[in-house]
Structure formats: structure tokens, C-alpha cells
N, C-alpha and C positions, 0 to 999 in steps of 0.2 A: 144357436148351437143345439144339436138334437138329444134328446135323452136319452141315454143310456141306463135299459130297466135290468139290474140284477135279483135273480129269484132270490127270494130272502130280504130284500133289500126295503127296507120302509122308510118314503119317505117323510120326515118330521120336519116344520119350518120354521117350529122354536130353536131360538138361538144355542143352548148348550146339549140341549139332545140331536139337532143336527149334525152337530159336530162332534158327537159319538156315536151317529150313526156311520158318518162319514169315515172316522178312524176305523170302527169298525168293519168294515166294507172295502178298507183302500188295499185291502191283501186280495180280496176276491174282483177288484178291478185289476191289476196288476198281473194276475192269472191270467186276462185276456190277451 
């Protein structure tokens, strides 16, 4: 699956700030 980079977007690959990166970010994915 290819990566999709959003400006802004940082990726973190610890386990709880991933996934506040990710919550963070799911409205500016959804914009696309």
C-alpha cells in the first residue's frame, strides 16, 4: 500500500502518539 504524505503530517511509530497523530490528521485525510 503506497504512502500517502499530508503537509503537516508527522509521522510517529510509538504506539499512543500515533494514534493521535492519526486522529489528528483523519479530517485532513478525508478532505481528499
Amino acid at each position: 500500500m503506497p504512502k500517502i504524505v499530508v503537509q503537516g503530517y508527522v509521522a510517529d511509530t510509538t504506539g499512543s502518539s500515533k494514534d493521535t497523530n492519526e486522529n489528528a490528521n483523519r479530517p485532513l485525510l478525508q478532505q481528499w
